[in-house]
N, C-alpha and C positions, 0 to 999 in steps of 0.2 A: 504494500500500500504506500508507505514511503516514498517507492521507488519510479510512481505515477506522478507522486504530488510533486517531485523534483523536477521530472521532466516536463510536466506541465508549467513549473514554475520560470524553467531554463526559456523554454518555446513564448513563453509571453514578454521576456527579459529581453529576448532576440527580436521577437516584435517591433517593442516598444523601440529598441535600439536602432532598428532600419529605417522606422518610420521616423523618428526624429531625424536619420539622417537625409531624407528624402525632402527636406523641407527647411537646411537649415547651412548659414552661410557664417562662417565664421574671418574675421580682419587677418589677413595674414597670407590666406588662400584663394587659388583662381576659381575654386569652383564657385558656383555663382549656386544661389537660393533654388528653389527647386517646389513646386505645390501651389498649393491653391493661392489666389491675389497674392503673389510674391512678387509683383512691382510695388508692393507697398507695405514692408514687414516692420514688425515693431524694432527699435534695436535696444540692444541691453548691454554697457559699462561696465568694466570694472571701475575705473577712475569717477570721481562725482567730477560736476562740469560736464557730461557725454564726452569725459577720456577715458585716454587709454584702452586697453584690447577691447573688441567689440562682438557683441554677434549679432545677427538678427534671423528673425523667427516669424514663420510663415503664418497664416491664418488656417488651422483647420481645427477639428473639435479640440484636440488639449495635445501637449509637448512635455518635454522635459527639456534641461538646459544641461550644455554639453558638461563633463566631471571637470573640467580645466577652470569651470565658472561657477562650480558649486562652493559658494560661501562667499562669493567675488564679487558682486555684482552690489552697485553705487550707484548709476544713475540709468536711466531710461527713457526713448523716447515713445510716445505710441500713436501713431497715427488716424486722425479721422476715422470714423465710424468701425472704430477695433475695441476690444477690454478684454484685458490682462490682467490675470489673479496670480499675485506671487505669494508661492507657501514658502514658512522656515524649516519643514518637513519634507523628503522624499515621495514621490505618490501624492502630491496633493494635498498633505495633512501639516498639522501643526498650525501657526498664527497665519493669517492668510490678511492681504489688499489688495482691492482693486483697483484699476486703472482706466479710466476709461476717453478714447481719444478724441480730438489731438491734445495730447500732456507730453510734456517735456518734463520731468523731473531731474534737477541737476545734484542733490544728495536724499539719496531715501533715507527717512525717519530711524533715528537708532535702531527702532525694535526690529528693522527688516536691512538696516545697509549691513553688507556682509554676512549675511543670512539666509539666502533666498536660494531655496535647492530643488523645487522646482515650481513650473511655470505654466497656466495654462490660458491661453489666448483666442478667442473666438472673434466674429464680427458682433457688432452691439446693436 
């Protein structure tokens, strides 16, 4: 029984892993964004001001944020008719805010700058 509930757990791990890749552009790299209205993705900071390393994140029902940006993240912008829930938890859970666009936030609120593991984004 165990040994169902693993590979079950692996196969949704691997999921969730492809499809955030299918949708998601990180500063640094030529690949370009990838998914639904990705001419117009939110972007998410490490540095407050919108510096420093960046990604941005496509529109579709909910993401995760790549492991290089789990706990990193300071400022954000979101654009027009978007809203973004950032948790301090994995999965969607723990303290959660929303965002809803067009907001530019140039340092998130102590309880979430540096805290924010993951992220889910839809149109508003």
């Amino acid at each position: 029984m165990k040994s169902n509930f693993v590979t079950a757990a692996i196969a949704t791990t691997t999921t969730l892993a492809i499809s955030a890749l299918s949708c998601l552009s990180i500063s640094g790299f030529s690949q370009p964004a990838f998914g639904q209205n990705c001419s117009n993705p939110a972007k998410f900071y490490k540095s407050r001001d919108l510096g420093g390393a960046s990604f941005s994140l496509c529109f579709t029902k909910s993401k995760t944020i790549p492991a290089s940006f789990n706990d990193q993240i300071s400022s954000l912008e979101i654009p027009r008719g978007r809203k973004c829930i950032l948790y301090t938890d994995a999965a969607f859970k723990g303290r959660r805010i929303q965002f809803i666009g067009a907001t530019n936030v140039v340092n998130l609120q102590p309880e979430f700058n540096n805290k924010v593991s993951s992220i889910q984004c839809t149109t508003s």
